[in-house]
N, C-alpha and C positions, 0 to 999 in steps of 0.2 A: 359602311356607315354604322353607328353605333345609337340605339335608340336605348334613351334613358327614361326610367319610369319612378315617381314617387305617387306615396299612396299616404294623403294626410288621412285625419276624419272628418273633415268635406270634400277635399276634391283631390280630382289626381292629376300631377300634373308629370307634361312628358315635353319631351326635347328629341331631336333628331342631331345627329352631331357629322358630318361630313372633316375625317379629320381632327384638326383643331380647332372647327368653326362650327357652331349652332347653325341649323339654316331655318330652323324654326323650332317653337315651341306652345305647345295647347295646355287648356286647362279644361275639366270635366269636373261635374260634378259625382262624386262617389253614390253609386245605385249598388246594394248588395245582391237587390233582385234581378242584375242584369247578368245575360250569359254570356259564355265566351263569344258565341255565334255571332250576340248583339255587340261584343266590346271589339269582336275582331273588324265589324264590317265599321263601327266609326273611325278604327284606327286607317282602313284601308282607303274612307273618304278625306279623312285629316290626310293622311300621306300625299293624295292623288291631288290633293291643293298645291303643292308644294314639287311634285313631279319625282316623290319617289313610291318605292315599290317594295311591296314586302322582298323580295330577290333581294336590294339594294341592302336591306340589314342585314350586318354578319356578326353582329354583337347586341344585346340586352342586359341592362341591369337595372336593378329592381328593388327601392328600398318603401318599408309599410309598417303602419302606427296602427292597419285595418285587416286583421289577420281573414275575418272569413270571406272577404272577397280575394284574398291570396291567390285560392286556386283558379278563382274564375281569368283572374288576367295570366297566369303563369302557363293553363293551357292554352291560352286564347294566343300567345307567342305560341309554342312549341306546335299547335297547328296550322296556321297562318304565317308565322315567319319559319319555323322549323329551329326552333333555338329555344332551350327553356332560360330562362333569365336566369345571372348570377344574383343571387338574395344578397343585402347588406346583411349581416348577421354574424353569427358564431363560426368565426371560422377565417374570417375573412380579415386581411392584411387594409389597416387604418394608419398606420403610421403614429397613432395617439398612443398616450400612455391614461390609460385610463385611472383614476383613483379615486373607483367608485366603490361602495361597501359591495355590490355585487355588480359587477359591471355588466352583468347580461341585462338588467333593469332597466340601461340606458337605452331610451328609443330611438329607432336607428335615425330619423330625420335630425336627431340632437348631434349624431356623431356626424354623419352626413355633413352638415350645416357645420362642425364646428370643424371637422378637414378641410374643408372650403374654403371658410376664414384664415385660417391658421395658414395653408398653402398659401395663399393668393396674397394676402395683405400683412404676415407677419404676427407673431404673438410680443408680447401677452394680447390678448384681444375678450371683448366680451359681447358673444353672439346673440343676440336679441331677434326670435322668430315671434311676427306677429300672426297668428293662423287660431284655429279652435280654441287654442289655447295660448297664450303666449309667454313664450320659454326663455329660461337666461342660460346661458353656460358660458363657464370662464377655462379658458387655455392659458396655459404658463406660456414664455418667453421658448422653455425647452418641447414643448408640445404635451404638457399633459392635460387632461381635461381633467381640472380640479372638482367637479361638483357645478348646481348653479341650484335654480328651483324654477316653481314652476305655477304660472298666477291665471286667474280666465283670459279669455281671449277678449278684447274688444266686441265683437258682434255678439259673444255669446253673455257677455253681462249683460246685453244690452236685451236679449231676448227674455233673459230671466228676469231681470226687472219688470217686463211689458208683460210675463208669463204672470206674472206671482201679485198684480196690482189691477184693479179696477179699471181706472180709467186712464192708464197711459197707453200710450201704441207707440208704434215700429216709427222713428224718424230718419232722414236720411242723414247718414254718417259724413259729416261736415265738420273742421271746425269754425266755430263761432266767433265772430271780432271780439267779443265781450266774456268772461268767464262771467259775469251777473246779467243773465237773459232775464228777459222783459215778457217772455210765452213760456209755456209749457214745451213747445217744442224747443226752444234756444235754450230751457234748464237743464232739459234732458242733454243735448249737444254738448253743452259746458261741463255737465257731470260725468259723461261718459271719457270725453276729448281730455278733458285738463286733469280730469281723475287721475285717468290711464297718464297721464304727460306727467305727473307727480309722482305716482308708482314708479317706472321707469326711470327717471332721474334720482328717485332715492336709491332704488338696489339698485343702480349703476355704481354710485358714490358708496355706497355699502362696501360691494363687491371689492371697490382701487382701494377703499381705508381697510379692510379689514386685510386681505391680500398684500397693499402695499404696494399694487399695481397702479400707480398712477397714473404713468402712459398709457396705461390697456386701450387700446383702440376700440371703437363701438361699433359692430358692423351689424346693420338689422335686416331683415329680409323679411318675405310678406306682404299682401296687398296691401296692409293697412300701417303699416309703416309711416306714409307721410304726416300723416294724421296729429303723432305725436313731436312731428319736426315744428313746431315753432320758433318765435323769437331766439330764446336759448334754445343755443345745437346741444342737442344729448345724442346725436344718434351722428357720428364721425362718416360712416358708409354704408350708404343703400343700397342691396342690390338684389334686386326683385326676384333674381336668376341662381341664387347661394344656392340651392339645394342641387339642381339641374347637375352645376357646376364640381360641385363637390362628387357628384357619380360618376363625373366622367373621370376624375381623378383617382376615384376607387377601383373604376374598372381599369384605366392603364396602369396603376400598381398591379393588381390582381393578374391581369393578362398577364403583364410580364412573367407570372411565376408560375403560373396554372398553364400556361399557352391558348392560341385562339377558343373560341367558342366552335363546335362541331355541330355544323349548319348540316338538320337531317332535310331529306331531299323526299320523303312519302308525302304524296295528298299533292303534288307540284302542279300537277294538271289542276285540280280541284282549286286549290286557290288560285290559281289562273284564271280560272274561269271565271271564278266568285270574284274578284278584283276587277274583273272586269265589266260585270253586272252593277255593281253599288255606286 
């Protein structure tokens, strides 16, 4: 089984892969203060939901936008499963042509998300991740990753608006029947929802007129994704799973060339034991 790990700047999310099927996938929220001890015993309760076993993994890989919790998940594998994760990063076989001024700049959930796209559904394509942040990047038809940019995230406008003003507060991320709210809450909903739904549809349209990418397909990923799916479709394909998806494709390129991951066998008793307490 192959357990795939991303590491945005809120949460991490992970996948178990049986083959060529998911059998499931979690989502955490990112704690830097937490240890491997603590991140190894949730992984070991998430698993035991689902009826696997640290044993059961014989592969990890591991892509992060959150470098100083790196080490805490990278030992929390190699002592609990016995495998140190293969890093998305320098070094490692993406099948993209990058043509960026420095392509080491590119974060690896952008390349992640944009081999995903590009494998699964074809280029040209333009990958829209809604998270902390929310990212565009454009693939040619031949697979290169021409550039994109890179704009706030939904939640995190939304926080700095309520951070930086008096008397607005936190409302729930809906959208509104009406872009003209009648409350303070429905103004707030209209300007965050239809904002972000305007932003996105312009650098979409940007992206095909300047490019010449017309067809480019729109594939977006992200919990907040639906958010900006209204009346007009801007967003071609959803799929909540893009990043997941996209590792498990880097690791069977990569295996192929590097061969299997070398599952160390010390501490066997120890997390046996401990697997079996949590």
């Amino acid at each position: 089984m192959l357990l795939v790990i991303d590491v945005g700047n809120t949460n991490i999310k992970m996948g178990v892969y049986d083959g060529g099927k998911m059998i499931q996938s979690w989502r955490m929220s990112v704690k830097v203060e937490r240890t491997s001890d603590e991140f190894g015993a949730v992984m070991g309760e998430l698993f035991a939901g689902v009826g696997v076993t640290f044993d059961d993994i014989d592969g990890v890989i591991m892509s992060s936008v959150c470098p100083p919790i790196n080490y805490t998940i990278e030992h929390a594998c190699e002592y609990y499963i016995g495998i140190k994760p293969m890093m998305v990063g320098m070094g490692i076989k993406t099948g993209l042509d990058v043509k960026y001024t420095n392509p080491h700049e590119v974060g690896a959930d952008r390349i992640v998300n944009s081999v995903a796209a590009y494998k699964l559904y074809g280029g040209p394509c333009i990958v829209v991740d809604f998270g902390t942040a929310t990212t565009f990047n454009l693939i040619s038809e031949r697979g290169e990753f021409l550039g994109g940019c890179i704009a706030p995230g939904i939640k995190s406008a939304m926080e700095s608006l309520v951070n930086n003003t008096a008397r607005l507060t936190n409302v729930e991320l809906i959208r509104p029947e009406s872009v003209v709210g009648k409350t303070t809450e429905s103004n707030l909903q209209a300007g965050i929802i239809y904002g972000f739904t305007g932003l996105v549809g312009y650098i979409i349209a940007e992206f095909r007129k300047e490019k010449g990418f017309e067809d480019a397909k729109v594939v977006a990923t992200g919990g907040l994704s639906q958010l900006v799916q209204g009346g007009e479709k801007i967003l071609d394909i959803v799929d909540r799973s893009l990043t997941l998806k996209g590792l498990k494709l880097l690791y069977d390129a990569n295996i192929a060339v590097a061969g299997r991951q070398v599952k160390r066998r010390n501490n066997v008793e120890y997390r046996h034991r401990h697997a079996k307490n949590i």
